[in-house]
N, C-alpha and C positions, 0 to 999 in steps of 0.2 A: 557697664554696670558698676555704681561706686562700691568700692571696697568699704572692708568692717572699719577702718579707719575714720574711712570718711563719714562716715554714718553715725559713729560714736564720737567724732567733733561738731558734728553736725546739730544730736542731738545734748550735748554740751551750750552751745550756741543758742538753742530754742530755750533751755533754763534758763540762762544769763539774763539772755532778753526780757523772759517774761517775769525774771524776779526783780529787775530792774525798772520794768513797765509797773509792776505791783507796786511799789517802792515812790517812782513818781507820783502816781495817781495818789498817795495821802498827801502830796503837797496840792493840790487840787481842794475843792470843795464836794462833796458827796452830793452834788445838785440832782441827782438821777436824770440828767438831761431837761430840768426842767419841767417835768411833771408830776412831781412829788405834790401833798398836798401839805406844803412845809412852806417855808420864808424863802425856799430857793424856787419854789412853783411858777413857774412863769404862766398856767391854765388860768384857765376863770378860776375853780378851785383854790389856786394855791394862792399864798399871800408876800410873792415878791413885792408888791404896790405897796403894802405897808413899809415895808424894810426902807422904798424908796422915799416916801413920802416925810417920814422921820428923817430922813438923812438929808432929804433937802429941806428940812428946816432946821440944819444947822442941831438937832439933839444925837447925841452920842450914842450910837445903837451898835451890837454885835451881837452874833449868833455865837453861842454856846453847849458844851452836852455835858457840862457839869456842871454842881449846884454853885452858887455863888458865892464870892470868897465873905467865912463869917465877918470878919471885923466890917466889912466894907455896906452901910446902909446909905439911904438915901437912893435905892436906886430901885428900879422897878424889874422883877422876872415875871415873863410874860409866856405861858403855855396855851399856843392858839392850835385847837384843836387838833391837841395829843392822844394818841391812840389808845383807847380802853385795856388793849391783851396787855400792852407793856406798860401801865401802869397798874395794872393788876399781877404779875409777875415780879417788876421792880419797883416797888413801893419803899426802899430805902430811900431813894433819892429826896423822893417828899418830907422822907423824914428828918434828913439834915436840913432842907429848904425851910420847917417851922420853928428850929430855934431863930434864923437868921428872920423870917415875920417878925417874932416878938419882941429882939431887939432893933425894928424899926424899917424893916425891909418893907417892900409893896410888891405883894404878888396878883399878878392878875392871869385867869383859866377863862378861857373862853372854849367848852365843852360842849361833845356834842352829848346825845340824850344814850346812855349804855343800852343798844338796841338789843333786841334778843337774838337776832338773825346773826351776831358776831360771830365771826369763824373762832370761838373760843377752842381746845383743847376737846376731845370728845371725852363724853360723861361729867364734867366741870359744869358745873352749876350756875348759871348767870346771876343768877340772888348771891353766890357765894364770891360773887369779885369785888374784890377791895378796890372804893369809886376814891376818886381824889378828896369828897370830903370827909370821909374815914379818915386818908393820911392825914389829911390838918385839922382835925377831933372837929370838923363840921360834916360829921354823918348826916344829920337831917336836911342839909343844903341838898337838893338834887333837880336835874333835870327830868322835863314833862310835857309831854305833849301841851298845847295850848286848851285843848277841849278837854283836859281836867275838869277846867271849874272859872269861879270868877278868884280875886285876887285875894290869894292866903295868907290867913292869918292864923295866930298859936290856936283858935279853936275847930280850927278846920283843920288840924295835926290828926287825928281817927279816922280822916271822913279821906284825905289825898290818901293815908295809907292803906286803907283798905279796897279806895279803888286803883291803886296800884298794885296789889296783889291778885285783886282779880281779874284786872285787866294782862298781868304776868299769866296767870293760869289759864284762864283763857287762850292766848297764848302759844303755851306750850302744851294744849292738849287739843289743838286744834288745827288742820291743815291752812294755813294763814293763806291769804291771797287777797292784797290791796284791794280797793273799788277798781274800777273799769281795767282789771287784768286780763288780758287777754290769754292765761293760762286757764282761769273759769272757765271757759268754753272750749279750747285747744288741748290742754295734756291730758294725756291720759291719767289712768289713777296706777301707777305701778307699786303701791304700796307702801311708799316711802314719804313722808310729811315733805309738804313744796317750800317747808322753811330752807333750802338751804342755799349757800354760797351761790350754787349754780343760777337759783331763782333769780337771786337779787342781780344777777350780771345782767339776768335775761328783763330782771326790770327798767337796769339801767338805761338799758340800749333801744329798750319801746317805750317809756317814757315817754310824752306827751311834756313839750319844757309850759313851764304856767310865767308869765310873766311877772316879776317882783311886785312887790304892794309898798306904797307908801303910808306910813300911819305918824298921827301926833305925838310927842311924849310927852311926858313930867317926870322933872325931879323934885326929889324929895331929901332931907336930911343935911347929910354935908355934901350930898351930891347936887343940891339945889344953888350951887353958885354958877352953875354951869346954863342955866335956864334962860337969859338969855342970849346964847350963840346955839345953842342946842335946843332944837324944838321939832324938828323931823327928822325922819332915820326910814331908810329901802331896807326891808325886810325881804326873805324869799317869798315867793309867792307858792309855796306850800311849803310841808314840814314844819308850819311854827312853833317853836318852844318857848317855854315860862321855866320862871325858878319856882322851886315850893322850899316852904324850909317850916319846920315846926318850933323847935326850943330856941332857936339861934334867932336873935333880932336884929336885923340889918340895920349898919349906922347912916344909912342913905340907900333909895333904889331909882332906879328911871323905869318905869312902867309905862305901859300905852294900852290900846284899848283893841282887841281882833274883833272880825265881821261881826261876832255874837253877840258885842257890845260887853265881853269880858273881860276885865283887867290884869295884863298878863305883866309877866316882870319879864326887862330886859337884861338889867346887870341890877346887883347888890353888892355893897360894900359891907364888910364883916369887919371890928376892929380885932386885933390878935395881939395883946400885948399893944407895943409902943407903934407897930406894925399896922395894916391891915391887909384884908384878901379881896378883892372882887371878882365876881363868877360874870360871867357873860353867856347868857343862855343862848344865843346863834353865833359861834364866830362865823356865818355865810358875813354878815355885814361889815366884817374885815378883811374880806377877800377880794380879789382883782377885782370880781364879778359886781362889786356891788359898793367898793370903797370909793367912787367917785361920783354917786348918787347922793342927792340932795345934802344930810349932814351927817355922813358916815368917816369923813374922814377927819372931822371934826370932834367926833365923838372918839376915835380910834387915839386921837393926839391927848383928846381929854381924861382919856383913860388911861395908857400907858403913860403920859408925860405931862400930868400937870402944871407943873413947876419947871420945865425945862431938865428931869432928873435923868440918868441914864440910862438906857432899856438894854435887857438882856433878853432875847429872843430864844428860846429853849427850842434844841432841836434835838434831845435824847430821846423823850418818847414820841419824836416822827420815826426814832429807830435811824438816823441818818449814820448815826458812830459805827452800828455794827453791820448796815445793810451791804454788801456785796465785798465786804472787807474781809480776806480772809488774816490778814495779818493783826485782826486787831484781837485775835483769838492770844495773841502773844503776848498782852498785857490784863490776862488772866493768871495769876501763879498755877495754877495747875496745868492749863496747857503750855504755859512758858517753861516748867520745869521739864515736864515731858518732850517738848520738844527741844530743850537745852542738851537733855540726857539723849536724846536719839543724833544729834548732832556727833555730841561730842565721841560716841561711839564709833559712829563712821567716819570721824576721821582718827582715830587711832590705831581702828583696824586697818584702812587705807594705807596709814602710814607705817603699820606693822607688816603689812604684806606688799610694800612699795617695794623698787627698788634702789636702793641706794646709791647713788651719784660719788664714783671718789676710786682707788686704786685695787685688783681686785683682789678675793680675800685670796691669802697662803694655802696651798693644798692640803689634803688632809695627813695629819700625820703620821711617816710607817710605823711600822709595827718593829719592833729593838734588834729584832733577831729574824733572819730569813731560815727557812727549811735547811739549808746548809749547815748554820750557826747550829741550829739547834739538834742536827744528829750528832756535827762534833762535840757539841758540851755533854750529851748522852754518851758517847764514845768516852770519854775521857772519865765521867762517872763510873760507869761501869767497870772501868778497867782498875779500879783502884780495888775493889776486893780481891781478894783470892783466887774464888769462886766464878770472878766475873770473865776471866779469858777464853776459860772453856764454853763460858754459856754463849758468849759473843760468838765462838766457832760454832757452836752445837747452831744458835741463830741464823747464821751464813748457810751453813751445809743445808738446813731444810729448805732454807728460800732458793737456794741453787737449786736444789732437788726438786723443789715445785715450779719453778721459771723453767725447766726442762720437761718436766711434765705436761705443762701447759704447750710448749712448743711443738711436743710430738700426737696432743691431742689426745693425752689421758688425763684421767682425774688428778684434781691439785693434789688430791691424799695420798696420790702413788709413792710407798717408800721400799720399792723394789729399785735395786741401782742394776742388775741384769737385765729387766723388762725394759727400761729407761733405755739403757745403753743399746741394746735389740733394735729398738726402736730409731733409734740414732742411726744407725750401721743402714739403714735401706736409706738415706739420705748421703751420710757421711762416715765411713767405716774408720777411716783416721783418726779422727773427732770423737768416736763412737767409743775407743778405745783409748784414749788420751784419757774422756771426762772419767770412764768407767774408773782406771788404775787412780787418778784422784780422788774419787767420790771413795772408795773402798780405804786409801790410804789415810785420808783424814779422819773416817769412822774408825779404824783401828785405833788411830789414835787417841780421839777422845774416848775411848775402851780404854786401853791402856793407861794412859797418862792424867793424873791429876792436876801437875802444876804448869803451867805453861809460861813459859818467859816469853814478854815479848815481841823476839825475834822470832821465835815459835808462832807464837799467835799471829804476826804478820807475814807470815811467809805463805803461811793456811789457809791466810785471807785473800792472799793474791793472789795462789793458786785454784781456789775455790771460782774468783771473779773471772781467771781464764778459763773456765767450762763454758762461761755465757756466749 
């Protein structure tokens, strides 16, 4: 069985290790092995193929979780389908990212549509999340299902929003359940709306996959230089989205045409200052899945990198900087201060109750005066009165008289020297009459006599000590 030794090296050891392993893994990439649905995703989902595809043409790309440096334009940040909770949570970020637009930056959001089924917060309000075109004062930019309508324009701004509101309420006061779900016919009704997390996994995984659709496009604006290399694009083959926007006038858009023969928008370009923005209503079509169909990676080059400029790949709201890191809680002043202060306490108390290495301490020190010392320095006080010779005898005779009391098994109080002496005599009758004529002659004396010289006094005292 190992000892406590070995078991508290041991678990010494397990710390080390694992603070050390913690410690490696931020030199690493937060790739979550590859199936994130981020620029490290190697799935159909994710969009490693883009990252690759810029890099082998030679343009300058890197992933980043912070916003871009201001002074530095000319260069494109690209948020391809960044998560709704944390961008409704941390909405700072966005809002350093709009001075850097207006002085000439290019940002481009390829967003998915803020579904209501999101695992937001319970009782938080889907209407009440701040969408990314709120942070960049393009509120009315938004994503939409395709069978909204046909292609929006500023007088169809009444007509998108209020069937977006109905189509919200609806919604949320209704047990949702897609077409051909096979929960319609299977779950029970336990009283709980089938909107939740749980449904959608269980959507996921019966799903019915539909195969992509190919469709025409057009540009228009300043995006119309691009019209002849760009003329087709693989869309998903469901879920289609459009952009809708009301006050905001896009300086260019690529639209195309779905099954219903209605005019839906793919991207828009917004100018912002010296700057612009463009929204990309599916990033599926710069995904692994779908970036090597017909002219999607042509559009993906045309969009992020015009000009050959440099692309900043945004991985803060995939949540890559904080997901499974617990040390990154340390470059929060509040838990870096707390855990500074809980540091530094344990090791001072450590080192307070440590033991010290070195020679060891001096023993304690005595006390000035032993029991001896200090009866002779009372001896000698006392002998300096008058008064005090006789008391010093008077002091002796009793303690004699009770150390002999005691010995024959009477009371300490006995000041009988006959009973005493009696008492004596059935042991030792010699003895018995030795102490008696003592004890009697020393009482005469302090009767008689007032002043005692100290030959007197010691002669009283030695004959007193020989009764013992």
């Amino acid at each position: 069985m190992p000892s406590v030794r070995s078991v508290i090296l041991l678990a010494v050891l397990l710390l080390l290790f694992s603070l050390v392993y913690s410690i490696l893994s931020l030199l690493r990439p937060p790739d979550s092995g590859g199936q994130g649905q981020d620029s490290y995703g190697t799935q159909g989902y994710g969009f490693r193929a883009l990252y690759e595809v810029l890099h082998e043409l030679d343009i300058e790309v890197s992933r980043q979780f912070a916003p871009p440096n201001p002074q530095a334009t000319g260069e494109t940040l690209a948020l391809i389908a960044p998560d709704n909770q944390l961008v409704a949570v941390n909405p700072t970020y966005l809002q350093q990212v709009l001075p850097w637009v207006e002085r000439g930056g290019r940002l481009v959001i390829a967003q998915r549509e803020n579904s209501l089924l999101s695992s937001m917060p319970q009782g938080k309000a889907v209407a009440d999340m701040p969408t990314l075109g709120e942070c960049l004062d393009l509120a009315d930019v938004r994503v939409v299902p395709e069978n909204v309508g046909r292609f929006p324009t500023p007088s169809d701004a009444e007509q998108v929003r209020e069937s977006s509101e109905e189509e919200r309420e609806r919604l949320e006061e209704s047990d949702y359940a897609p077409p051909n779900d096979a929960r319609q016919d299977s779950a029970p009704d336990n009283g709980v709306g089938n909107n939740t997390i749980y449904d959608e996994i269980f959507d996921a995984l019966n799903r019915i996959s539909v195969p992509p659709r190919e469709v025409a496009i057009e540009t228009e604006g300043t995006l119309a230089a691009w019209r002849d290399t760009l003329q087709f694009v693989t869309l998903p083959g469901e879920g289609g989205r459009t952009l809708v926007f009301e006050k905001s006038i896009p300086a260019g858009t690529i639209h195309y045409q779905n099954a219903a023969g209605e005019r839906c928008v793919l991207a828009a370009e917004f100018q912002r200052g010296a700057g612009s923005v463009i929204f990309i209503s599916m990033p599926e079509v710069l995904s692994n899945r779908l970036l090597a169909q017909t002219h999607n990676s042509i559009l993906a080059v045309r969009v992020l990198s015009p000009h050959g400029e440099r692309v900043l790949l945004d991985e803060f709201y995939h949540g890559l900087g904080v997901r499974g890191n617990m040390l990154y809680l340390l470059t929060r002043p509040g838990f870096a201060a707390v855990a500074l202060g809980l540091l530094m306490y344990v090791c001072l108390s450590k080192w307070r109750a440590g033991v010290l290495i070195g020679p060891a301490l001096p023993d304690e020190t005595r006390q000035r005066r032993d029991i001896g010392e200090y009866l002779a320095a009372m001896g000698q006080f006392f002998s300096r009165g008058p008064l005090a010779r006789p008391f010093l005898v008077r002091r002796m005779y009793e303690g004699v008289l009770r150390e002999l009391s005691l010995d024959v098994s009477l009371p300490p109080e006995t000041q009988d020297e006959e009973l005493v002496s009696r008492m004596l005599a059935r042991r030792d009758p010699a003895r018995a009459k030795r102490v008696l004529e003592t004890l009697k002659e020393v009482n005469t004396a302090l009767e008689s006599r007032s002043h005692w010289t100290e030959s007197q006094t010691v002669d009283a005292m030695r004959r007193l000590t020989g009764c013992l």
